[in-house]
PyMOL Python script that loads the backbone (N, CA, C, O; Angstrom):
from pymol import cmd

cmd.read_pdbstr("""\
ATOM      1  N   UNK A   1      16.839 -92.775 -37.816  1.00  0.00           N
ATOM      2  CA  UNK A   1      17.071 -94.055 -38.418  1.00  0.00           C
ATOM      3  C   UNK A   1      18.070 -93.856 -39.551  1.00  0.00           C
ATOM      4  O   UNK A   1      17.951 -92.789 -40.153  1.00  0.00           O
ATOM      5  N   UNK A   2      19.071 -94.718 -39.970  1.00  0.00           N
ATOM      6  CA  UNK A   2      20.432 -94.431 -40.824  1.00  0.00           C
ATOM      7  C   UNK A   2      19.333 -95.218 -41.936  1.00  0.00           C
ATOM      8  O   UNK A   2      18.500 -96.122 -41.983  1.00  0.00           O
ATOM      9  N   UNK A   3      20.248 -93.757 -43.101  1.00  0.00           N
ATOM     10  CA  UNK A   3      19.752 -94.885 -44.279  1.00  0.00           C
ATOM     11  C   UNK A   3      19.540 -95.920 -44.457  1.00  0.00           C
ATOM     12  O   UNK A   3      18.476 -96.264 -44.972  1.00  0.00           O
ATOM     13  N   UNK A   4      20.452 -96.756 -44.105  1.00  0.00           N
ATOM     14  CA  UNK A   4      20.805 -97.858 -44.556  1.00  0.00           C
ATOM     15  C   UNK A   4      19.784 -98.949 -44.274  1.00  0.00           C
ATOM     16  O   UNK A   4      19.203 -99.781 -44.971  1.00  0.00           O
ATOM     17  N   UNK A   5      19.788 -98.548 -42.667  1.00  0.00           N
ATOM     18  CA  UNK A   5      18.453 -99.538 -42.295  1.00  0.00           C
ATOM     19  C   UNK A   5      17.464 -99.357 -42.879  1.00  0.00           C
ATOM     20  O   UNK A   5      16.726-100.323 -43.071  1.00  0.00           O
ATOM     21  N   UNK A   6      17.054 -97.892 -43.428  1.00  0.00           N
ATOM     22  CA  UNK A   6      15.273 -97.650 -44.219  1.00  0.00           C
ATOM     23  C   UNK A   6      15.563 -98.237 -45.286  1.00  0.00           C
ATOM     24  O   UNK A   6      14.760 -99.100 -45.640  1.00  0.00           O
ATOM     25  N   UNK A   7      16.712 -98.005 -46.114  1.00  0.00           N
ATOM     26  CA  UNK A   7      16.568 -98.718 -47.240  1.00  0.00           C
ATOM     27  C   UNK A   7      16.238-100.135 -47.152  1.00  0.00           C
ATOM     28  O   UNK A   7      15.261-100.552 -47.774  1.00  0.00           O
ATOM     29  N   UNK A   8      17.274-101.272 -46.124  1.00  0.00           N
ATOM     30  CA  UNK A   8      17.241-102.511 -46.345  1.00  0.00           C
ATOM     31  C   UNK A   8      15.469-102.770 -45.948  1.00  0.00           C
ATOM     32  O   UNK A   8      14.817-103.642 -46.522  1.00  0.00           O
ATOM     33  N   UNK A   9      14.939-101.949 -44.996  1.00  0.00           N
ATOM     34  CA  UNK A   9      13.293-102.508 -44.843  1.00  0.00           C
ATOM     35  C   UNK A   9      12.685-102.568 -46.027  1.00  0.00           C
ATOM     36  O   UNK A   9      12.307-103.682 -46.389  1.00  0.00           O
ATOM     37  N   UNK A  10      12.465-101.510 -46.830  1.00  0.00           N
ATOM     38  CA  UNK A  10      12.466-100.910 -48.029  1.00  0.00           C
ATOM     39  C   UNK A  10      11.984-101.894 -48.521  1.00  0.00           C
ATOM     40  O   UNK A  10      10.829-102.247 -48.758  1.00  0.00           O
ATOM     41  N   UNK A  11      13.803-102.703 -48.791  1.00  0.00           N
ATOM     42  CA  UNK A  11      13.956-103.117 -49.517  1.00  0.00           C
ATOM     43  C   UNK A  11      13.017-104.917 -49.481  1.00  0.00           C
ATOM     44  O   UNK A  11      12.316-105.566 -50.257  1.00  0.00           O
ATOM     45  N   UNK A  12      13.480-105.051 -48.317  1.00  0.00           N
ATOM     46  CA  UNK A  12      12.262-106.401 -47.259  1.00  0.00           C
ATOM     47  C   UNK A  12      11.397-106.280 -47.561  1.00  0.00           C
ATOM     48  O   UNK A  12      10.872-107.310 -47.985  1.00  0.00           O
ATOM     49  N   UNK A  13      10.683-105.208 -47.597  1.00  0.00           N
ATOM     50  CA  UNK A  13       9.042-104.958 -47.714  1.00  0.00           C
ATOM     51  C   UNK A  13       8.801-105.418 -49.147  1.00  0.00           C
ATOM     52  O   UNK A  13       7.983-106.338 -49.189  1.00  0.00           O
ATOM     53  N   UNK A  14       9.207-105.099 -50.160  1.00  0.00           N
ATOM     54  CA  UNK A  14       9.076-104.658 -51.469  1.00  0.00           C
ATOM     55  C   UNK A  14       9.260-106.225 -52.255  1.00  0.00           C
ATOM     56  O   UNK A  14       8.790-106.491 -53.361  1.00  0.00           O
ATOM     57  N   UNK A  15      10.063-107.173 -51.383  1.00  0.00           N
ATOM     58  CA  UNK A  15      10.582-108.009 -52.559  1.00  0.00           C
ATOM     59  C   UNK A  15       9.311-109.092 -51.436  1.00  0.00           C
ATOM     60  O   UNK A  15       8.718-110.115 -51.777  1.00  0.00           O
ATOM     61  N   UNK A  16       9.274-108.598 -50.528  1.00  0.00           N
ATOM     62  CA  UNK A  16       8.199-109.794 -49.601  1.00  0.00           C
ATOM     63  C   UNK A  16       7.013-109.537 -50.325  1.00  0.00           C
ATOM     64  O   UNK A  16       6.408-110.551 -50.676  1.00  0.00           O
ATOM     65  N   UNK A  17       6.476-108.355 -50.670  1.00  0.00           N
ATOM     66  CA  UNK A  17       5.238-108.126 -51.581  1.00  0.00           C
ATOM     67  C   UNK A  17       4.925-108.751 -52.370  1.00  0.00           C
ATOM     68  O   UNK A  17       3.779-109.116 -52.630  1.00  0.00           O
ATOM     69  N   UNK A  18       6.354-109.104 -53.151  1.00  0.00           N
ATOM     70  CA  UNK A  18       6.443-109.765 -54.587  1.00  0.00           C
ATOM     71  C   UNK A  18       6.262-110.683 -55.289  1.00  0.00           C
ATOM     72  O   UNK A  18       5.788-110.860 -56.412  1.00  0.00           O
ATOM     73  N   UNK A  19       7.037-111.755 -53.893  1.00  0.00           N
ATOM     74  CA  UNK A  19       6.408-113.026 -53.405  1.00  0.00           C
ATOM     75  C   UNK A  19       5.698-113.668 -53.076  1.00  0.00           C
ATOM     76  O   UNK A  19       5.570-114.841 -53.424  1.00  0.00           O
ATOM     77  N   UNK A  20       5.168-113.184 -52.457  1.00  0.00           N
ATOM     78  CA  UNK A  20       3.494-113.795 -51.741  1.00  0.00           C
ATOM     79  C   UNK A  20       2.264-112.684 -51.883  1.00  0.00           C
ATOM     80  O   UNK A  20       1.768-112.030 -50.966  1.00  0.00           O
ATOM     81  N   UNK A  21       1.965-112.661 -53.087  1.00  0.00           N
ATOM     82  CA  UNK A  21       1.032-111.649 -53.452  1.00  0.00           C
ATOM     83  C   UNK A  21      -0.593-112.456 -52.810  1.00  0.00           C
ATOM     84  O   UNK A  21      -1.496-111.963 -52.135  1.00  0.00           O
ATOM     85  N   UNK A  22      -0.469-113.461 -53.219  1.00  0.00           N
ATOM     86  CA  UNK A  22      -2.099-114.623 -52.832  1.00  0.00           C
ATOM     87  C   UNK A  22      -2.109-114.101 -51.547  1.00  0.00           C
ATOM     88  O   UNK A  22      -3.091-113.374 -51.393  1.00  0.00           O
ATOM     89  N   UNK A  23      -1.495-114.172 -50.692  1.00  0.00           N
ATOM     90  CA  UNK A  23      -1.794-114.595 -49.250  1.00  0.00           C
ATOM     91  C   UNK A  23      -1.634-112.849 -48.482  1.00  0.00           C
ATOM     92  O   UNK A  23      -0.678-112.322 -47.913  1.00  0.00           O
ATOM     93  N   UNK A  24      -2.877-112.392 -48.757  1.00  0.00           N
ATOM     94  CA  UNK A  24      -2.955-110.970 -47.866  1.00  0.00           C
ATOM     95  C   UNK A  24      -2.720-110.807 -46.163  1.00  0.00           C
ATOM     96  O   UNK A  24      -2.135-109.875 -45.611  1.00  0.00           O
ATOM     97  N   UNK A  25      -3.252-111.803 -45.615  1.00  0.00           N
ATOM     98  CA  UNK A  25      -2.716-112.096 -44.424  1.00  0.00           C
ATOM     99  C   UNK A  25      -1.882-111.743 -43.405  1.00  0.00           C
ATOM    100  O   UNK A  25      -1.782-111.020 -42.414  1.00  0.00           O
ATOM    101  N   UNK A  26      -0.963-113.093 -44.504  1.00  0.00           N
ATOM    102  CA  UNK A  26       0.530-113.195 -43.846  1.00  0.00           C
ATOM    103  C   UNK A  26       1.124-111.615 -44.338  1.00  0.00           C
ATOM    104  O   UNK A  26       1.369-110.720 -43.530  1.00  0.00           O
ATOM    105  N   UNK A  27       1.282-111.500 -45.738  1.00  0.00           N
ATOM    106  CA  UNK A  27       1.261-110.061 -46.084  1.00  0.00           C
ATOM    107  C   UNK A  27       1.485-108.631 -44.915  1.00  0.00           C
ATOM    108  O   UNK A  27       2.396-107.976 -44.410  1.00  0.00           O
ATOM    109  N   UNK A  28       0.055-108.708 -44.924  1.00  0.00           N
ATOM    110  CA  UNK A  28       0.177-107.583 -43.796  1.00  0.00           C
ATOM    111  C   UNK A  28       0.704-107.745 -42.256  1.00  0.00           C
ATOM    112  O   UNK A  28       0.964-106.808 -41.502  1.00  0.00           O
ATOM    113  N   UNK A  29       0.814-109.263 -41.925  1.00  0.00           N
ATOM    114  CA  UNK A  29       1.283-109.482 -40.944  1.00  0.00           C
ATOM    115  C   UNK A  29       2.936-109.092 -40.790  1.00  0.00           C
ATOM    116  O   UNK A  29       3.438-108.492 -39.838  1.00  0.00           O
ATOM    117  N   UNK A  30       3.609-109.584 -41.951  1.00  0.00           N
ATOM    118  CA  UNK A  30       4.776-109.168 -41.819  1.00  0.00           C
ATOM    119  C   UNK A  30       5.458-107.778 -42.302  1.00  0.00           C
ATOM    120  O   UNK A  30       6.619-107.441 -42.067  1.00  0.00           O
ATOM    121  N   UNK A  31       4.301-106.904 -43.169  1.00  0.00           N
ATOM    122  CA  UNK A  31       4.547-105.819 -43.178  1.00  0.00           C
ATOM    123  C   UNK A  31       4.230-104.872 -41.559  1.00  0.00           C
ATOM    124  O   UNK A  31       4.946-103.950 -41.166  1.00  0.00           O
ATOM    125  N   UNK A  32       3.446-105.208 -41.100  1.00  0.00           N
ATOM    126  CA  UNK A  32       3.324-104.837 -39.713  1.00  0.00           C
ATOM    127  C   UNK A  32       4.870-105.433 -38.728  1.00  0.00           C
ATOM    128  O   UNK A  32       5.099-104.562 -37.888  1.00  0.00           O
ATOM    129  N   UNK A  33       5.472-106.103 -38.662  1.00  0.00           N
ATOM    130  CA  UNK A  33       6.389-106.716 -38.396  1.00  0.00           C
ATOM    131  C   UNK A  33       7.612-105.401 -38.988  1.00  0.00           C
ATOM    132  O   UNK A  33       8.332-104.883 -38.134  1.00  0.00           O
ATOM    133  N   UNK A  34       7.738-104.968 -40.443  1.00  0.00           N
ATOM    134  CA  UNK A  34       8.580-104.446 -40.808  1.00  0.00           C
ATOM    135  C   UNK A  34       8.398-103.338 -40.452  1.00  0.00           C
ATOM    136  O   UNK A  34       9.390-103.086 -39.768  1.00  0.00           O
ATOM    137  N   UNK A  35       7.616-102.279 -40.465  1.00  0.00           N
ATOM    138  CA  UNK A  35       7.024-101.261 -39.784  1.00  0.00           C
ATOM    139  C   UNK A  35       8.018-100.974 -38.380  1.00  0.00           C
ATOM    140  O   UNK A  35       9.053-100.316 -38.274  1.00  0.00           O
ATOM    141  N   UNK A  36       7.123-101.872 -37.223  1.00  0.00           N
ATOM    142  CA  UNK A  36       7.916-102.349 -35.919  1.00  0.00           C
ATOM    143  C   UNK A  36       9.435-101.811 -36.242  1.00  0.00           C
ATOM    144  O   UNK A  36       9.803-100.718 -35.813  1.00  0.00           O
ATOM    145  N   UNK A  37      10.411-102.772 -37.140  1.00  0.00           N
ATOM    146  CA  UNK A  37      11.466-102.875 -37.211  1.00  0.00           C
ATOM    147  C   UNK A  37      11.990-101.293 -37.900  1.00  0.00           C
ATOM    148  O   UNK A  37      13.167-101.045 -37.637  1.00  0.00           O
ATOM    149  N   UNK A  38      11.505-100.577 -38.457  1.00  0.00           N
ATOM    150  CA  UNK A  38      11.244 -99.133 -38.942  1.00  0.00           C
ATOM    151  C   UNK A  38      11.748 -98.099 -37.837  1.00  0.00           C
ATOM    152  O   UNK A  38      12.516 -97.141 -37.926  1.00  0.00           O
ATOM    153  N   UNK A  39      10.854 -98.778 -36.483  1.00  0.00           N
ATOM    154  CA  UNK A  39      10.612 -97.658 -35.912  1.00  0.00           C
ATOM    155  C   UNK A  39      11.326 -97.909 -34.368  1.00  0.00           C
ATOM    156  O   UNK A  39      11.201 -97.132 -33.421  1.00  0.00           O
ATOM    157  N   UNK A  40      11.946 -98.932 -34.360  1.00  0.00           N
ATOM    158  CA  UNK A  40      12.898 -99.323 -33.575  1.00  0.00           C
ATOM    159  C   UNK A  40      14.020 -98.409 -33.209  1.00  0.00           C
ATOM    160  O   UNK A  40      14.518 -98.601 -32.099  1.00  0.00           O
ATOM    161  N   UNK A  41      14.331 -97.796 -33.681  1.00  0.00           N
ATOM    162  CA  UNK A  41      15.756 -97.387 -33.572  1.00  0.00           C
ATOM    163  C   UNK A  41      15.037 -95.928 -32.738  1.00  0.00           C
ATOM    164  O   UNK A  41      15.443 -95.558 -31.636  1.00  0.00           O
ATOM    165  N   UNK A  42      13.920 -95.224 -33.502  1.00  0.00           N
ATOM    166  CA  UNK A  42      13.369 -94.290 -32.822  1.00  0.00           C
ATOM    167  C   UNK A  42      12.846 -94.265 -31.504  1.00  0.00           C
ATOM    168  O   UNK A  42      12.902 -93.287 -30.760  1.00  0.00           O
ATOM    169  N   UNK A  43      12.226 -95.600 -31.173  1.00  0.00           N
ATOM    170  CA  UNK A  43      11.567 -95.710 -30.108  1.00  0.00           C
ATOM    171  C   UNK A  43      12.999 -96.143 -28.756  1.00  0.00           C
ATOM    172  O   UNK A  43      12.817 -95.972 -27.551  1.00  0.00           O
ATOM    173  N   UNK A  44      13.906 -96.523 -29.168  1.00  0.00           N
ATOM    174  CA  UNK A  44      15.221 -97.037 -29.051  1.00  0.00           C
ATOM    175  C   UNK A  44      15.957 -95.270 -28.050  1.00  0.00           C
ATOM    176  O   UNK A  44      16.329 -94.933 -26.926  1.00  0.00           O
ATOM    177  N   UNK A  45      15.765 -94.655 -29.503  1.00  0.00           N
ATOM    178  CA  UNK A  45      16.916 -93.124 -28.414  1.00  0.00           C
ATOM    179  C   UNK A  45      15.537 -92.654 -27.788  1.00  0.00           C
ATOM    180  O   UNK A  45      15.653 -91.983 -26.762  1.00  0.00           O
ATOM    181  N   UNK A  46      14.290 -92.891 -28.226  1.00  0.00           N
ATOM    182  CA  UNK A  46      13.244 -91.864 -26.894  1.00  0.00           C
ATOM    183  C   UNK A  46      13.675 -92.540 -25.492  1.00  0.00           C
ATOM    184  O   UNK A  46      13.698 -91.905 -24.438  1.00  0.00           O
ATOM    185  N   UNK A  47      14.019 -93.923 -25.610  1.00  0.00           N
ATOM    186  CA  UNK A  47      14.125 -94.706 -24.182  1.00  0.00           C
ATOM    187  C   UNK A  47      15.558 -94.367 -23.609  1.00  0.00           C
ATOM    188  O   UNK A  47      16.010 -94.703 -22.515  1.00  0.00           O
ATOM    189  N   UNK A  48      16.048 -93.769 -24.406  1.00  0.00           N
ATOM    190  CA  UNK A  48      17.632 -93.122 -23.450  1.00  0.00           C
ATOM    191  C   UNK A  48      17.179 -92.049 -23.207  1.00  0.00           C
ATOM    192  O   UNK A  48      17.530 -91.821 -22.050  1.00  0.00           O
ATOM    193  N   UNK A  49      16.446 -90.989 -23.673  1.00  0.00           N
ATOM    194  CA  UNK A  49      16.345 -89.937 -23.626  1.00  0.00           C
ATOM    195  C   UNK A  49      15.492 -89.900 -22.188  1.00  0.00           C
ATOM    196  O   UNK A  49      15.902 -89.209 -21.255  1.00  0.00           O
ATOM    197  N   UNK A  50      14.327 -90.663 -22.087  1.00  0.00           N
ATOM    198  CA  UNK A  50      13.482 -90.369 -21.053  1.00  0.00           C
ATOM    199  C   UNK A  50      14.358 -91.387 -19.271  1.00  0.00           C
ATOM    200  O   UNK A  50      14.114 -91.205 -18.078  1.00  0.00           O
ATOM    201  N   UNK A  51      15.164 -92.191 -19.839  1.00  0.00           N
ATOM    202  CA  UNK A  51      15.837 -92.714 -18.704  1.00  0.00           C
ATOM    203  C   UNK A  51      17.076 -92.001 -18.631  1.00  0.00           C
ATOM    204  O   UNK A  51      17.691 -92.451 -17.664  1.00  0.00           O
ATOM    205  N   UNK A  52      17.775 -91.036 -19.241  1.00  0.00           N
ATOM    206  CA  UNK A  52      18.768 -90.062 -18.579  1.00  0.00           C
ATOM    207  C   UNK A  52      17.975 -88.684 -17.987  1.00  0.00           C
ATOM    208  O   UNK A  52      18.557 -87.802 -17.355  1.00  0.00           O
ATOM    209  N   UNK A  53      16.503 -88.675 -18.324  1.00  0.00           N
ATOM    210  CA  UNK A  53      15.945 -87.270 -17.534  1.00  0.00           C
ATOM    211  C   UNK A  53      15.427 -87.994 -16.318  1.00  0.00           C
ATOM    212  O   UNK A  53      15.575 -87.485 -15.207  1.00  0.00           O
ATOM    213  N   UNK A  54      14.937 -88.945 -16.444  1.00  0.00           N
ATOM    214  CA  UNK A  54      14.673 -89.665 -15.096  1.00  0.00           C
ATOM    215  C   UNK A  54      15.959 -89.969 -14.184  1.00  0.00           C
ATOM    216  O   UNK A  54      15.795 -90.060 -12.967  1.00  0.00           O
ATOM    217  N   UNK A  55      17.412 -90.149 -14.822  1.00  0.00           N
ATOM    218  CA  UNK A  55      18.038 -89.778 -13.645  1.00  0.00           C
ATOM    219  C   UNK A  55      18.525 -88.460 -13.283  1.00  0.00           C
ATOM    220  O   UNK A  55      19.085 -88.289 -12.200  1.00  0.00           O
ATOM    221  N   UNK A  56      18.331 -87.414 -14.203  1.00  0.00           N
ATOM    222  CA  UNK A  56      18.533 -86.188 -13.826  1.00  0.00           C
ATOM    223  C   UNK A  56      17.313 -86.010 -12.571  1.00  0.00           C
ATOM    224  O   UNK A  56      17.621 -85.708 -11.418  1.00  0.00           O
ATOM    225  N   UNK A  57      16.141 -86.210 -12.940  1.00  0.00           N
ATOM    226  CA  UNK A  57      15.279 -86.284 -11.555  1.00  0.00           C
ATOM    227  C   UNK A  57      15.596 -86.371 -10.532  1.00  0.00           C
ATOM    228  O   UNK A  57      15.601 -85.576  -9.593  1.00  0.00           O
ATOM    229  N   UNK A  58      15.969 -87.629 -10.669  1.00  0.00           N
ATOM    230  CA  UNK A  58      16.267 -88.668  -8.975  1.00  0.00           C
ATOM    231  C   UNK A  58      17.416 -87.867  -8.934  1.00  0.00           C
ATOM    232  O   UNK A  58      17.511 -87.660  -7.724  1.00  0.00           O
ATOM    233  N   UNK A  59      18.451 -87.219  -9.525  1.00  0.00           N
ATOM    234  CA  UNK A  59      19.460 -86.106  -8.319  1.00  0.00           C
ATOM    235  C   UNK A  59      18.856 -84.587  -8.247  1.00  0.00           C
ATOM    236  O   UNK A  59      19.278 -83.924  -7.300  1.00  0.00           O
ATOM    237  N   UNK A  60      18.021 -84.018  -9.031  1.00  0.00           N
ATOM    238  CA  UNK A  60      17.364 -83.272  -8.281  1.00  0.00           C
ATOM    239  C   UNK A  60      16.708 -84.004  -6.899  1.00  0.00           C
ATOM    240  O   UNK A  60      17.115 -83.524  -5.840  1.00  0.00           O
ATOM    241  N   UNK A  61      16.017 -84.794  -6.829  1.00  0.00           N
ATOM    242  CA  UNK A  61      15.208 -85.003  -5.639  1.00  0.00           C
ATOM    243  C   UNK A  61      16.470 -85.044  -4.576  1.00  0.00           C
ATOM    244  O   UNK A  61      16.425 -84.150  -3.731  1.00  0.00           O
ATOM    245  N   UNK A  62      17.655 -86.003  -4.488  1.00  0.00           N
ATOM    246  CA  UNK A  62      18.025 -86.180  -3.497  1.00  0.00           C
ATOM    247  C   UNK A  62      18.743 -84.548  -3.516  1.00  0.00           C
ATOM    248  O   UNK A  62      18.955 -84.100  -2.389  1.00  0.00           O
ATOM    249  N   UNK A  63      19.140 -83.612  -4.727  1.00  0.00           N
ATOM    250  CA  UNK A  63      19.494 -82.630  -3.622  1.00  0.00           C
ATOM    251  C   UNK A  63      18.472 -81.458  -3.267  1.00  0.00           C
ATOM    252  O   UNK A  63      18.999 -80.650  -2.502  1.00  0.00           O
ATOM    253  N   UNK A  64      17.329 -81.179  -3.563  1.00  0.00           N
ATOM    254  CA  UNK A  64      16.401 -80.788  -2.515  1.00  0.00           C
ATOM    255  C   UNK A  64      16.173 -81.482  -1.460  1.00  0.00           C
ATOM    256  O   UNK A  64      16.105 -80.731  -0.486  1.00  0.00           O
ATOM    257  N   UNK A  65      15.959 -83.008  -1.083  1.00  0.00           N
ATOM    258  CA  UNK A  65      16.217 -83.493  -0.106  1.00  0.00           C
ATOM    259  C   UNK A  65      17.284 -82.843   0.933  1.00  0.00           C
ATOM    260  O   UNK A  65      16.994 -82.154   1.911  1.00  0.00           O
ATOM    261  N   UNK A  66      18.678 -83.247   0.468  1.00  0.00           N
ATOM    262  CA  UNK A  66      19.419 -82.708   1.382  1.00  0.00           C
ATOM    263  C   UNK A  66      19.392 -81.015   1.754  1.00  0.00           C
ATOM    264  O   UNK A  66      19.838 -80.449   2.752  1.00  0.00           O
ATOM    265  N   UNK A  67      18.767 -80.506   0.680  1.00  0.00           N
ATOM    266  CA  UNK A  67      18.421 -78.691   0.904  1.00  0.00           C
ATOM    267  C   UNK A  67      17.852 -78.769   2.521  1.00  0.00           C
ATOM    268  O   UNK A  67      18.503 -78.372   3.487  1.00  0.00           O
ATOM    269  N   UNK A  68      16.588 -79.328   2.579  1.00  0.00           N
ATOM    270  CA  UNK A  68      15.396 -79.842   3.176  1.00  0.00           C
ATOM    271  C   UNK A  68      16.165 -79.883   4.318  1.00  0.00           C
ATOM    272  O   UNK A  68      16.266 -78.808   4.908  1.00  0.00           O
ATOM    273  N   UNK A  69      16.731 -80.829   4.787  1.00  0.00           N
ATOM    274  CA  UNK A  69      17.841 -81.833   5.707  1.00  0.00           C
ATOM    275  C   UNK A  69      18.216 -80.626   6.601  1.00  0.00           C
ATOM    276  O   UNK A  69      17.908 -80.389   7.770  1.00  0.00           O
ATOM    277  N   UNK A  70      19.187 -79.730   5.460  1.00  0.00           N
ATOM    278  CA  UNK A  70      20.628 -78.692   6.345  1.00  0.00           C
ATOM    279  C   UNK A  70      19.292 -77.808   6.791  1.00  0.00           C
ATOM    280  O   UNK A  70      19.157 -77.871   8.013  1.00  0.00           O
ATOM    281  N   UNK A  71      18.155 -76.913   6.079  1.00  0.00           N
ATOM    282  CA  UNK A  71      17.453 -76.127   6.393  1.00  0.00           C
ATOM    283  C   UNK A  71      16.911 -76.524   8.308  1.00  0.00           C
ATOM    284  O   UNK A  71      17.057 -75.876   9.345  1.00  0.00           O
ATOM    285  N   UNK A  72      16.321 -77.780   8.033  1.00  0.00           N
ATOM    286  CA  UNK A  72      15.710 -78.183   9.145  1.00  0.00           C
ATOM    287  C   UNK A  72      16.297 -78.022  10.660  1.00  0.00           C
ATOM    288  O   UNK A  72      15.723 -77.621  11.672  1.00  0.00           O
ATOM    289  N   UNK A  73      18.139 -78.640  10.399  1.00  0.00           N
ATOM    290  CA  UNK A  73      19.012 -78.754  11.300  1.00  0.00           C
ATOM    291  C   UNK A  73      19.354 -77.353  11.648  1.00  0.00           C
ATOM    292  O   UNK A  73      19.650 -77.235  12.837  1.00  0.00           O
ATOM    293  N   UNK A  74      19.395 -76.329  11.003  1.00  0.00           N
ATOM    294  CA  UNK A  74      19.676 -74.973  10.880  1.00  0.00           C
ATOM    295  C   UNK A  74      19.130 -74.381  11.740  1.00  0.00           C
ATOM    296  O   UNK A  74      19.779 -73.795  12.606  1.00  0.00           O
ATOM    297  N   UNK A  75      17.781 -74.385  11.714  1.00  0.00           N
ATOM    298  CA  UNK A  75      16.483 -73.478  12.453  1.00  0.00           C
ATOM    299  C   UNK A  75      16.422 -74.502  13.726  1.00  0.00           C
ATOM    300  O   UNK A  75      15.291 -74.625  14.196  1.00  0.00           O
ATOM    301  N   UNK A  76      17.718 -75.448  14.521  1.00  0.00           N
ATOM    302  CA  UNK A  76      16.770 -76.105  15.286  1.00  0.00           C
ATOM    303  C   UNK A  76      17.083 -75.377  16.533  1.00  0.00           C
ATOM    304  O   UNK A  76      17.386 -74.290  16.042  1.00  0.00           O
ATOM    305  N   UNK A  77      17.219 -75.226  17.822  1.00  0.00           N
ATOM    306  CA  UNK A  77      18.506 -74.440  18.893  1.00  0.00           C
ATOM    307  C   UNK A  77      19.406 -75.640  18.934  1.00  0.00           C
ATOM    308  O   UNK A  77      19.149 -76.790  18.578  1.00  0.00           O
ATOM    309  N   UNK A  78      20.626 -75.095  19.491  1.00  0.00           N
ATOM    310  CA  UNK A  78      21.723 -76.320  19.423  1.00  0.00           C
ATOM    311  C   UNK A  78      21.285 -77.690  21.090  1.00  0.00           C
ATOM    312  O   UNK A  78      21.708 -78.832  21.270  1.00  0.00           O
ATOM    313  N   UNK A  79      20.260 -76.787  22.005  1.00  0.00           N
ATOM    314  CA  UNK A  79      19.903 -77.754  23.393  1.00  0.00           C
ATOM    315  C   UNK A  79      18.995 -78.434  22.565  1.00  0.00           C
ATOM    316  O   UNK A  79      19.048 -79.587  22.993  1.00  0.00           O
ATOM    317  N   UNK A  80      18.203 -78.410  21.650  1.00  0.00           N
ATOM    318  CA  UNK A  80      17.010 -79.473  20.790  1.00  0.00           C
ATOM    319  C   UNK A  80      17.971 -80.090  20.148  1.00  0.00           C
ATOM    320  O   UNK A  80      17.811 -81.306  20.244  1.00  0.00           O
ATOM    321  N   UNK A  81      18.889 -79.808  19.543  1.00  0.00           N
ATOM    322  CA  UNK A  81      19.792 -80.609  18.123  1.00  0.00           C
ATOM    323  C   UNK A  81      20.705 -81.660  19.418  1.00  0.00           C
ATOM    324  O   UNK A  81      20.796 -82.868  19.200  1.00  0.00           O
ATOM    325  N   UNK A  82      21.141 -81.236  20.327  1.00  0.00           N
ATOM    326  CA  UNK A  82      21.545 -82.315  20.920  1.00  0.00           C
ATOM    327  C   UNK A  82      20.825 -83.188  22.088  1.00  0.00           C
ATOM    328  O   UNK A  82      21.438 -84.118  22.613  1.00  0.00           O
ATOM    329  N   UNK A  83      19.683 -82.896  22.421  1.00  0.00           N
ATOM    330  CA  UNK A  83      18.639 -83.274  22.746  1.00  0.00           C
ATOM    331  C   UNK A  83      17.675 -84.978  21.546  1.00  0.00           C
ATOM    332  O   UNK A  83      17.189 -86.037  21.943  1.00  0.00           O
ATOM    333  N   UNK A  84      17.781 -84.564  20.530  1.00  0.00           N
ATOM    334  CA  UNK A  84      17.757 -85.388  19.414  1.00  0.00           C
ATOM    335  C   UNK A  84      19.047 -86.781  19.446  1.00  0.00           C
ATOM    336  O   UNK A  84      18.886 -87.993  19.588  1.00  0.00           O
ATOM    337  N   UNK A  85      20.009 -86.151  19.294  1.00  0.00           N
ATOM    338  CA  UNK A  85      20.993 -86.933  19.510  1.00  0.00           C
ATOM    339  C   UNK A  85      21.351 -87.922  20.285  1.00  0.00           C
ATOM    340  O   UNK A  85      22.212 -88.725  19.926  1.00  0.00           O
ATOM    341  N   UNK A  86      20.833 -87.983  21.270  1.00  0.00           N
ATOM    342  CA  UNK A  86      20.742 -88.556  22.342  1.00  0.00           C
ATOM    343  C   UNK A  86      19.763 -89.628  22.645  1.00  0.00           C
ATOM    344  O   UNK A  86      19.745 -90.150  23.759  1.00  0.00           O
TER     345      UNK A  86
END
""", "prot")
cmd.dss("prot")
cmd.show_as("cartoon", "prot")
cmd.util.cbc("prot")
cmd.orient("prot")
């Protein structure tokens, strides 16, 4: 999270306190709210992070797949492989 943003929550949090001291409530409601907004940016790069390993996945899978594929065609005799074909 860049300074800048912790500070300005910071700074949200602190002067919202200030203001509405009576009303505990709303209070914690919108400090829960600022929190959220805290932790945004973090929860923000985990979701790139876990959707660029999830597509590193999905091309592992398709190339063991195709590993799978050539292996199969490999071991077949060529009268079965064109036997198939047909």
């Amino acid at each position: 999270m860049s300074d800048l943003h912790k500070n300005k929550c910071n700074e949200l949090r602190d002067q919202l306190h200030q203001h509405v001291q009576g009303s505990d409530d709303f209070v914690q409601g919108v400090m829960s709210a600022l929190d959220a907004l805290e932790r945004e940016p973090i929860m923000l790069d985990n979701m790139e992070k876990l959707s660029q390993e999830n597509r590193r996945l999905k091309q592992e899978i398709v190339r063991l797949r195709d590993i799978l594929h050539s292996k199969d065609e490999g071991s077949m005799s060529s009268k079965l492989r064109d036997a198939l074909r047909e």
